[in-house]
C-alpha positions in Angstrom: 0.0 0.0 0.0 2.4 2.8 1.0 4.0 2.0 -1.9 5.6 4.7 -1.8 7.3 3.1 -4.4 9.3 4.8 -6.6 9.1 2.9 -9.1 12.8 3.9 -10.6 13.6 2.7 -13.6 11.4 1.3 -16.6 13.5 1.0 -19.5 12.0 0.8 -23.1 14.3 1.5 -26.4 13.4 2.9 -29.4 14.9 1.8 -33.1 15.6 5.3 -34.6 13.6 5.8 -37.6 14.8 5.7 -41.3 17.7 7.8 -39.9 20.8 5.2 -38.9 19.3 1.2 -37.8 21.8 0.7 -34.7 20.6 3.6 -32.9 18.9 2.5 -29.9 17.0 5.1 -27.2 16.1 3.3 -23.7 13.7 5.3 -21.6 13.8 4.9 -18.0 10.8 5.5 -15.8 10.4 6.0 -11.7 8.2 7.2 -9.1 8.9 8.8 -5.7 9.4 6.9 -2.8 6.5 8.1 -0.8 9.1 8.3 2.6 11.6 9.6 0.2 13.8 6.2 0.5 14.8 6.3 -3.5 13.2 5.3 -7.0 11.9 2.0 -7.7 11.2 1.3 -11.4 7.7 1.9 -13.2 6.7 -1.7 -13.3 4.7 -3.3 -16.1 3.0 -0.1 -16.6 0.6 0.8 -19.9 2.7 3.6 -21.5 2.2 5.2 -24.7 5.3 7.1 -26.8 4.2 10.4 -28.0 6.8 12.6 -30.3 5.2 16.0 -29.6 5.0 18.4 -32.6 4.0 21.5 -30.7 5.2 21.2 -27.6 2.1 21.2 -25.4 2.9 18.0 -23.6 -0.5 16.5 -24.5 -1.9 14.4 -27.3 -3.2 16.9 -30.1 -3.3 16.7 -33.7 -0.1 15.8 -35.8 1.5 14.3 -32.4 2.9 10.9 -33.7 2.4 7.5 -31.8 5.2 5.5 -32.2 5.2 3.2 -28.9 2.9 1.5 -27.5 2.5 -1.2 -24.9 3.9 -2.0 -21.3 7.2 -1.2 -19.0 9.4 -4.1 -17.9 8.5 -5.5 -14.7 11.7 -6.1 -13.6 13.1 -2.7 -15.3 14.5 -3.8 -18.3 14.7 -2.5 -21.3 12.6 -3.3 -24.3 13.1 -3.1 -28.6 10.2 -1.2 -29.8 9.0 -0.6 -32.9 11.4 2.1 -34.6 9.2 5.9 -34.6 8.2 7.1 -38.0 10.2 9.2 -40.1 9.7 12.7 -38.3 12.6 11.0 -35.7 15.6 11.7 -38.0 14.3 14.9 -39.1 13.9 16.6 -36.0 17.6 15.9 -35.1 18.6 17.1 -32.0 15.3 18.6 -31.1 13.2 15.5 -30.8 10.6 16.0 -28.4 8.7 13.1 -26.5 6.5 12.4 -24.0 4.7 9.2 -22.5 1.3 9.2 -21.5 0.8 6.3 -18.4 -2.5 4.7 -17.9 -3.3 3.4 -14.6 -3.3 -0.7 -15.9 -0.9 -3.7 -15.9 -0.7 -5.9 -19.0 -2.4 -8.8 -16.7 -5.7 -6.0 -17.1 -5.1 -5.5 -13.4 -5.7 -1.6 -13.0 -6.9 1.5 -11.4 -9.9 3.0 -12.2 -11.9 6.8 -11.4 -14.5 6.5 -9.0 -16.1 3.2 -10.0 -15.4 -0.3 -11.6 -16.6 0.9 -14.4 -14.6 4.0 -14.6 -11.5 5.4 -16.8 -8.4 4.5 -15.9 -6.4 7.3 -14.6 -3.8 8.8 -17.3 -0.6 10.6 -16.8 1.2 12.2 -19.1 5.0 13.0 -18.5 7.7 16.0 -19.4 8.9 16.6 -22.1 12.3 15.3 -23.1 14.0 17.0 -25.8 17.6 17.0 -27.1 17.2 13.2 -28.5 18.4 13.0 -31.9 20.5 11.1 -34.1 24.2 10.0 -33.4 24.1 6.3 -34.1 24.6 5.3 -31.0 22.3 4.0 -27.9 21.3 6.9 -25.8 19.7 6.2 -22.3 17.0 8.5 -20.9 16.1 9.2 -17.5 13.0 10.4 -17.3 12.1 12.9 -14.1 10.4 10.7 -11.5 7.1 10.8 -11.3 5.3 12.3 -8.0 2.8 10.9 -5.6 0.8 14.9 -5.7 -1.9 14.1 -8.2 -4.9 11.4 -8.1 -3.6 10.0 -11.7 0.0 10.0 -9.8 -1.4 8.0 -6.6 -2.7 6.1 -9.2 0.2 4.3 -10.1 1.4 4.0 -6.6 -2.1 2.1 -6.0 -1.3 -0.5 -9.1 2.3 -1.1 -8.0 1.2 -2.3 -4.6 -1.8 -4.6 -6.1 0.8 -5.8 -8.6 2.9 -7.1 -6.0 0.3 -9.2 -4.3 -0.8 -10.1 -7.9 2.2 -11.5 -9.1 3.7 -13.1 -5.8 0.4 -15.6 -5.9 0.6 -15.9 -9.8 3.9 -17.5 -9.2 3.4 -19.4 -5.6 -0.2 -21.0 -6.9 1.1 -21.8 -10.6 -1.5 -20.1 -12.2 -3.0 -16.8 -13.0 -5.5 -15.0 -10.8 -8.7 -12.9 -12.8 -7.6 -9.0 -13.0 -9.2 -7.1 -10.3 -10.3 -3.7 -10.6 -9.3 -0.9 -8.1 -11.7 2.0 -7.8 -10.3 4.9 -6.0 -13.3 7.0 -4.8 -13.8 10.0 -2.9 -13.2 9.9 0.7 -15.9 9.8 3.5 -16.7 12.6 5.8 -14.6 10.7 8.5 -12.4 7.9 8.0 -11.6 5.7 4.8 -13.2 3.2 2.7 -12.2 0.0 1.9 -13.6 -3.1 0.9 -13.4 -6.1 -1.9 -16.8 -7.2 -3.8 -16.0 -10.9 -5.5 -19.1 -10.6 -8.1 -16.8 -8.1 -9.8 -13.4 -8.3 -9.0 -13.5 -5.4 -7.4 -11.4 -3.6 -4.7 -12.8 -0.2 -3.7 -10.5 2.3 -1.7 -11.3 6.0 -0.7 -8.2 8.5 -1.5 -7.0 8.4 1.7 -5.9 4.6 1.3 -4.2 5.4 -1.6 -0.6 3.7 -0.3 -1.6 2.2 2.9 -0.1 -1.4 1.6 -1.5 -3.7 4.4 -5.2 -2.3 3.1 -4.3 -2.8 0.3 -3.1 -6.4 0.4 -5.8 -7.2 2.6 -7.6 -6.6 0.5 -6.3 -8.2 -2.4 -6.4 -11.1 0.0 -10.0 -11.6 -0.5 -9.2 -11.8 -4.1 -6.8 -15.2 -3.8 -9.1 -16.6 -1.0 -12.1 -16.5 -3.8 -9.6 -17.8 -6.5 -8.5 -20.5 -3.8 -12.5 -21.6 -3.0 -11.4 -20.7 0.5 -13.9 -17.6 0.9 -17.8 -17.8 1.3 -17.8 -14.8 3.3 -21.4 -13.0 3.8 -19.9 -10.1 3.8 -21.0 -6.9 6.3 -20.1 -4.8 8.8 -17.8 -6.5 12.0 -15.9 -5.0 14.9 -12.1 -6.0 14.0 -11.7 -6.9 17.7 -14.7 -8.0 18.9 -16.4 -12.2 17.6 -19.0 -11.4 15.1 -21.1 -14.6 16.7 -20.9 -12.2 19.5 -21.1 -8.6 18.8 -22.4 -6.9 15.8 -22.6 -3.3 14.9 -25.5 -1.3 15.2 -26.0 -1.2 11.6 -26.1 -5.3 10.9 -29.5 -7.1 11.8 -29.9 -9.8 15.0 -28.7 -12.7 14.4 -30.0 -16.1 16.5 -26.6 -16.7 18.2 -26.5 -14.6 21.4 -26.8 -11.3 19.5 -24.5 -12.1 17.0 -24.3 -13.3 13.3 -25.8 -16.6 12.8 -23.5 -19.6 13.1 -22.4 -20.1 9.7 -22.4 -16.5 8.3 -20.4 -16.1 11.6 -17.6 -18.3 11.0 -17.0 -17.4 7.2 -16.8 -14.1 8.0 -14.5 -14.0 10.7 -12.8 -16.7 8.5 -12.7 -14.6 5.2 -11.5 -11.8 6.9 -8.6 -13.6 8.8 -7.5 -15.1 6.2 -7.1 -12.2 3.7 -4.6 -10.7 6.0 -2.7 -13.8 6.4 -2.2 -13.9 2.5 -1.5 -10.8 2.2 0.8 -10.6 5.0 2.6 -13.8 4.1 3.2 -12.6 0.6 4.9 -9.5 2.3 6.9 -11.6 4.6 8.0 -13.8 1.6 9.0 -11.4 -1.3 8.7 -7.4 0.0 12.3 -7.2 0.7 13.5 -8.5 -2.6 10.8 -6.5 -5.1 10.9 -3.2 -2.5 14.2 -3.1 -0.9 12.7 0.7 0.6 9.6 -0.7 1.4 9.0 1.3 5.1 9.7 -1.4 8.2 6.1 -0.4 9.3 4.9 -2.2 6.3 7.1 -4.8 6.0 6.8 -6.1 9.6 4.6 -8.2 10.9 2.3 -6.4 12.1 -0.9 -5.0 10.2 -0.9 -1.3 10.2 -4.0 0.7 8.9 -3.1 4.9 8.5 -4.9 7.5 6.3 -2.5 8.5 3.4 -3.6 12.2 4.0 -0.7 14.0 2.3 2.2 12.6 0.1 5.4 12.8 2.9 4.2 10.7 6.0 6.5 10.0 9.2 8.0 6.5 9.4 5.7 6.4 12.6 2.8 7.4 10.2 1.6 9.9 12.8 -0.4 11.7 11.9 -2.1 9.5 9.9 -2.1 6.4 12.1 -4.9 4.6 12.7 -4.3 1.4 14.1 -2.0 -1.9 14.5 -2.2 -5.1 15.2 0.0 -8.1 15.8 0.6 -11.2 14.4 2.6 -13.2 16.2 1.3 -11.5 19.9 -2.1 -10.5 20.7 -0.9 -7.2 20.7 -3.2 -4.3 19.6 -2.3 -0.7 19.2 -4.8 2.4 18.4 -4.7 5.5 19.0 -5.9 5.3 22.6 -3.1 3.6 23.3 -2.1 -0.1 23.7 -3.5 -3.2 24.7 -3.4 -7.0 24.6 -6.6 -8.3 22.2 -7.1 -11.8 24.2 -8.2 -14.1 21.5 -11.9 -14.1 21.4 -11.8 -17.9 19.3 -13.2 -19.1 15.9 -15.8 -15.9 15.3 -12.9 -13.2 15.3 -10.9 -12.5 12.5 -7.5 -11.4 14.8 -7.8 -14.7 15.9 -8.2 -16.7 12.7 -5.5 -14.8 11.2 -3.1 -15.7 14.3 -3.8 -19.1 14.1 -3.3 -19.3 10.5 0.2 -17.5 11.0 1.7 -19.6 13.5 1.1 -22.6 11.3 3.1 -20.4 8.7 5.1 -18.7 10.0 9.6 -19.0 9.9 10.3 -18.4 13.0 9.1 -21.8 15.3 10.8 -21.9 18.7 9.0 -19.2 19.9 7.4 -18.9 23.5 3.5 -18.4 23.9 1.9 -16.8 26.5 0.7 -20.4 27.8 4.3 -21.4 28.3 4.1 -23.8 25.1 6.3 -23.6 22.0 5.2 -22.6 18.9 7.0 -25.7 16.7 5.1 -25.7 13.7 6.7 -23.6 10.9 5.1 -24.8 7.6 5.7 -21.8 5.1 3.8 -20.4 2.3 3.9 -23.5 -0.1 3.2 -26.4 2.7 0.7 -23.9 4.0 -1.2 -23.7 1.1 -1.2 -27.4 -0.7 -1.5 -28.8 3.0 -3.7 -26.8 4.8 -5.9 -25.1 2.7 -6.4 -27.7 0.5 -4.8 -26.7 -2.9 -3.4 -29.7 -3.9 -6.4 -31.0 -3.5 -6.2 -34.0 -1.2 -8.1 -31.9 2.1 -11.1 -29.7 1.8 -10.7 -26.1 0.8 -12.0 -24.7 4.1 -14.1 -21.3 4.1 -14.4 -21.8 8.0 -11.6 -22.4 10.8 -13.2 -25.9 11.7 -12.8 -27.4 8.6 -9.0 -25.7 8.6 -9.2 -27.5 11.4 -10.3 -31.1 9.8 -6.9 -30.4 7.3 -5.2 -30.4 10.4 -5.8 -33.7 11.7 -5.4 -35.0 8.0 -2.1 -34.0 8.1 -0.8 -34.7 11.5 -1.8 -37.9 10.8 0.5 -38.6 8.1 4.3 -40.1 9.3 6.2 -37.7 6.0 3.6 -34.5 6.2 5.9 -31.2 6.9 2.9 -30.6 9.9 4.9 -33.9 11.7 8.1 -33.2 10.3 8.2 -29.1 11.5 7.2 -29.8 14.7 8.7 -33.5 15.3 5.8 -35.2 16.7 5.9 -39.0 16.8 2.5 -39.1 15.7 -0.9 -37.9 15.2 -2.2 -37.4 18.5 1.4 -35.2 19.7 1.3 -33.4 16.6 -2.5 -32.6 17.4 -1.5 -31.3 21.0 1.2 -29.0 19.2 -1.1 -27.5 16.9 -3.3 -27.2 19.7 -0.6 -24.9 21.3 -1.6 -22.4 18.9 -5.9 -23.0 18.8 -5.0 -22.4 23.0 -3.0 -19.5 21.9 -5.5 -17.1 20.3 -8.2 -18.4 22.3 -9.9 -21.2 20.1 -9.6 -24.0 22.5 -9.9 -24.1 26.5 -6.9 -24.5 28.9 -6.0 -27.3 30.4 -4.7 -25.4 34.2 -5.0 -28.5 36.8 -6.0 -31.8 37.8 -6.7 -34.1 40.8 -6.8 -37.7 41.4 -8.7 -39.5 43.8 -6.8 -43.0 44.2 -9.8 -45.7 45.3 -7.9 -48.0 47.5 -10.6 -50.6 48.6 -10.3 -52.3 45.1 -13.9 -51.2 44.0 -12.5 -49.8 40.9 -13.6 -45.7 41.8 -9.9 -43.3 41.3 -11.0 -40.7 39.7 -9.2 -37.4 38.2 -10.8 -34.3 38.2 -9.2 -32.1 35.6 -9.9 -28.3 36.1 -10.0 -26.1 32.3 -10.6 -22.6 31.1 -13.2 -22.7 28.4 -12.3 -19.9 26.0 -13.9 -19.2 22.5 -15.4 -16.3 23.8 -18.4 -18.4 25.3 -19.7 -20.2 21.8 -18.5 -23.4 22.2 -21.3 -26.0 24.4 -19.6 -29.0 25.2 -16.2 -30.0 26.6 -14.0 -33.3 27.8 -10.8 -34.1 27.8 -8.2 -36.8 26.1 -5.6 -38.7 28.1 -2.3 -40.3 26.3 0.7 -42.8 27.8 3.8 -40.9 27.5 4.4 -42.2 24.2 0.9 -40.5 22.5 -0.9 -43.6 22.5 -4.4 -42.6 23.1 -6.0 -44.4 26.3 -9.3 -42.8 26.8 -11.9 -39.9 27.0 -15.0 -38.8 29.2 -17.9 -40.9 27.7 -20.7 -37.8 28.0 -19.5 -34.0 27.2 -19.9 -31.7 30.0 -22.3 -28.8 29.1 -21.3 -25.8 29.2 -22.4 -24.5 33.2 -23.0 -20.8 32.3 -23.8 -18.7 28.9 -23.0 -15.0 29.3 -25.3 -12.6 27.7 -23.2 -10.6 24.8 -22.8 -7.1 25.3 -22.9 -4.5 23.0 -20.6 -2.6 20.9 -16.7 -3.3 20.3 -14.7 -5.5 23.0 -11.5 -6.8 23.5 -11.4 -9.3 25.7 -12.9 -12.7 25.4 -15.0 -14.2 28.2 -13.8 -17.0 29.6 -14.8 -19.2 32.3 -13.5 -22.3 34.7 -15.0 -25.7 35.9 -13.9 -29.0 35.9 -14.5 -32.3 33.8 -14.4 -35.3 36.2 -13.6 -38.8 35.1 -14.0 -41.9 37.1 -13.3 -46.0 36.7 -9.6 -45.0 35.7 -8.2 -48.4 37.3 -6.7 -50.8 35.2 -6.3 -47.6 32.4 -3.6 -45.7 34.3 -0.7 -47.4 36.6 0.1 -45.5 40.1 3.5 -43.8 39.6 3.3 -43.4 35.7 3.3 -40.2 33.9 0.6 -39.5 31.5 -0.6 -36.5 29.2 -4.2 -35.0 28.6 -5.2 -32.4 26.6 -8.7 -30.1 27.0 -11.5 -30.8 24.0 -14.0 -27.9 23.2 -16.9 -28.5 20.5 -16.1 -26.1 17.4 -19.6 -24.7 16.9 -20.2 -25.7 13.4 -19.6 -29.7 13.8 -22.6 -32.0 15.6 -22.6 -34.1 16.5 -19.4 -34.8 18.0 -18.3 -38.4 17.5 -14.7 -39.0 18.2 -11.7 -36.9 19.0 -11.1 -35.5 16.0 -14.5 -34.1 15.8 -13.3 -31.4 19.0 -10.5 -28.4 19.1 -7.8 -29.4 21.1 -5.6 -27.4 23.3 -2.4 -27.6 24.3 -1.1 -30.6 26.9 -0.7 -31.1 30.7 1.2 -33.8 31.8 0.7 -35.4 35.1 1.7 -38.4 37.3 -0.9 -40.7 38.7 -0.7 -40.7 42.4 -3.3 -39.1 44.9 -2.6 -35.4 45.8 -2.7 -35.1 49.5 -6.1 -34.4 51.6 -8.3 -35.0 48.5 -11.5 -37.5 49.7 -14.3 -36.9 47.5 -14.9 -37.7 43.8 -16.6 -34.9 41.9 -18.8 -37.0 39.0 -19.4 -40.8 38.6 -18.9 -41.2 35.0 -17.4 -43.8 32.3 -14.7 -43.6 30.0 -14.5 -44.6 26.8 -12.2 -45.3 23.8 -11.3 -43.7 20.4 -14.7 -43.1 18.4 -17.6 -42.9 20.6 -21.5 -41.9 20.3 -23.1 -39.2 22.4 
């Protein structure tokens, strides 16, 4: 977005007329960095070669076309067709200028005020003293600005071209041309938002370079291509679960004030997910295409800042708007900052911060649970794998069938899931993705446990295990999983525990999920667990688009606790009477 790409130098050459046939003329082209970092070159640009007869810079009678197609992407230079005969006349005196429209030679452009509107035009300086001395002659053009609409223009394309060609190349294929209409902005604020009848980005001027918009945008775009996006569409707090909360303009939904269930989940879905594609094409490729690319775009965080005037602080103030995180749950807005507590599978911040700790290149890092992020699949593994483009999972368009991909994969001895995060097999590399789901507050928290050691031989030890349901109150039913030490599974709760208490939404933006804490008590654990042995468990939360729930795969998972089986001192009572039960089971 910021783009403040200068695009520097787009080369084309000329042939020289019918004056001498070596002669070669190479035009360079380049835009201003918007932070005044340097040029970049005019990328894959529509450009048309003007030899101006009277001087007026514009296209008017007797001006001669002699070029006319697209700059190079990569800056280099180009044979065109030789002008017409007026270029050896004119000698040193040659005049020319190039008119820019606002498209790329994919059809990819920028239009006025609509989808269906002009693209913006741009016509350069003059450059004069070009004539003929049978030699190659390089020409630098003046950089363009980032002043005028028509000039933003081009700043706008150069940033959609990026996301455009980084997922023509990593998904083999091209994606349809979008359309970027640049419209006026609103009384307060900024407008931006992707229609997929049309192919359509809209933006208001203010958004002009802000490149995470931008890309978030375009996100939308590969997620439709993908068959990974059935969003509804509609108004949503970016903090707050949309099963939850919904803004004042958006209709009651049946699911505690919120959107319904499904609509819910693909919209906080869709919108997750177009930042992660957007931001994962930044963290693959920005540095090599835009070497001057600000820091505040190129990090990792999402940063949203109204382009109000052309020269912007690398802080963006005073044009900042707001940042978010994704790899903490922090969020930052102009009040200040403050932790985002992940709010589960109805809030876009954290679908997207799921999705990136399964992507993301740096594993090893510490979450605020304690657990390790070891899962590091990157862009490729990400996308065959997990979302399904390669065809052998589902193409999910909500975070529990993501979730379904998940389990495929973990469950396969060669998958990169198992290999990245060196689980020994399905069940431990479910617990280590369930790190994350625990993370951003998808599934509950495993926090305690006590066992009850029956020593009259009636068969009665029980374990009490003690969990923080999270998922910002949607999910209904819970139990837990318990492994041996070397992930074999041994046996759940054979009836879900309801959840005790539903908290009534409340209104307008939050950020904080609710959360709440009771305890899932299993009995008849003799002859399944051996006094003095070391086991593992793991919390299981319903995801609220799957019923019923009929094995372990079925729930979210959460991170594990370990625990030895031996009686904590002064505990006398079991809490619940219930049976246990094996792999796949029936409510």
């Amino acid at each position: 977005m910021r783009l403040y790409t200068s695009l520097a130098a787009c080369a084309l050459f000329l042939g020289a007329g019918h004056a001498l046939a070596d002669e070669l003329i190479e035009f360079k082209f380049s835009i201003n960095n918007r932070l005044a970092n340097g040029t970049l070159p005019l990328r894959d640009m529509r450009v048309l070669l003007f030899e101006d007869d009277d001087g007026d810079n514009t296209t008017t009678f007797g001006d001669d076309l002699f070029f006319t197609g697209f700059t190079s992407v990569l800056g280099t230079a180009f044979n065109v067709v030789e002008p017409g005969d007026d270029f050896s006349i004119f000698g040193t005196d040659y005049e020319v200028f190039a008119q820019f429209a606002s498209q790329r030679r994919t059809g990819t452009r920028v239009a006025d005020g609509s989808y269906a509107g002009n693209n913006f035009v741009l016509n350069t300086g003059l450059v004069t003293g070009i004539g003929d001395n049978n030699t190659t002659t390089t020409i630098t053009v003046t950089p363009i600005d980032n002043t005028s609409r028509a000039e933003k223009s081009l700043h706008t394309l150069m940033t959609v071209g990026f996301f455009e060609d980084y997922y023509n190349q990593l998904l083999a294929g091209t994606r349809d041309p979008v359309t970027v209409a640049i419209v006026n902005n609103p009384a307060s604020g900024s407008i931006a938002f992707y229609t997929n009848a049309s192919d359509g980005i809209t933006i208001s001027d203010n958004n002009w370079s802000t490149w995470d918009v931008i890309g978030h945008e375009y996100g939308h775009h590969v997620a439709q291509e993908m068959g990974i996006d059935a969003s509804p569409g509609g108004a949503h707090f970016i903090t707050s679960s949309v099963l939850r909360v919904r803004p004042p303009a958006m209709a009651a939904g049946p699911n505690q004030g919120g959107l319904a269930t499904l609509p819910g989940l693909q919209l906080a879905w869709s919108e997750g997910i177009a930042t992660t594609l957007s931001q994962i094409a930044t963290n693959e490729r920005a540095n090599a295409v835009f070497p001057n690319l600000p820091a505040a775009d190129k990090d990792t965080d999402y940063d949203v800042y109204i382009s109000s005037n052309p020269t912007v602080s690398a802080t963006m103030a005073p044009d900042f708007q707001f940042r978010h995180s994704m790899e903490s749950l922090s969020f930052t807005n102009q009040g200040g900052q403050f932790n985002t507590m992940g709010q589960g599978e109805g809030n876009e911040l954290s679908v997207m911060r799921a999705l990136w700790d399964f992507y993301d290149n740096t594993p090893g890092e510490t979450f605020a649970s304690g657990m390790t992020d070891t899962i590091s699949l990157g862009a490729s593994n990400m996308m065959d794998d997990l979302l399904g483009q390669d065809g052998s999972g589902v193409k999910p368009q909500t975070f529990d069938a993501f979730w379904r991909n998940v389990w495929k994969e973990a469950g396969q001895a060669g998958s990169a899931l198992r290999t990245s995060s060196g689980a020994v097999n399905q069940n431990h590399a479910m617990a280590l993705a369930g790190a994350i789901l625990q993370e951003n507050g998808i599934s509950s928290v495993p926090t305690g446990e006590t066992i009850t050691l029956d020593t009259t031989g009636g068969g009665n030890s029980s374990i009490t295990f003690n969990i923080t349901e999270q998922n910002d109150d949607v999910s209904n039913f819970f139990n837990v999983a318990v492994f041996d030490t070397a992930w074999n599974f041994l046996f759940m709760r054979a009836n879900d525990v309801n959840d005790p208490n539903h908290v009534a939404p409340v209104a307008g933006m939050v950020t904080t999920g609710i959360t709440e804490a009771f305890a899932i008590g299993v009995t008849g654990v003799d002859g399944l667990l051996v006094v003095g042995r070391q086991y593992h468990w793991v919390a299981l939360n319903d995801p609220l688009n799957v019923a019923p729930l009929d094995s372990i795969d079925d729930y979210y998972w959460s991170s594990h606790r370990s625990f030895t089986f031996i009686p904590a001192p002064g505990t006398v009572v079991l809490l619940a009477l219930t049976g246990i039960v094996g792999l796949r089971r029936r409510r």
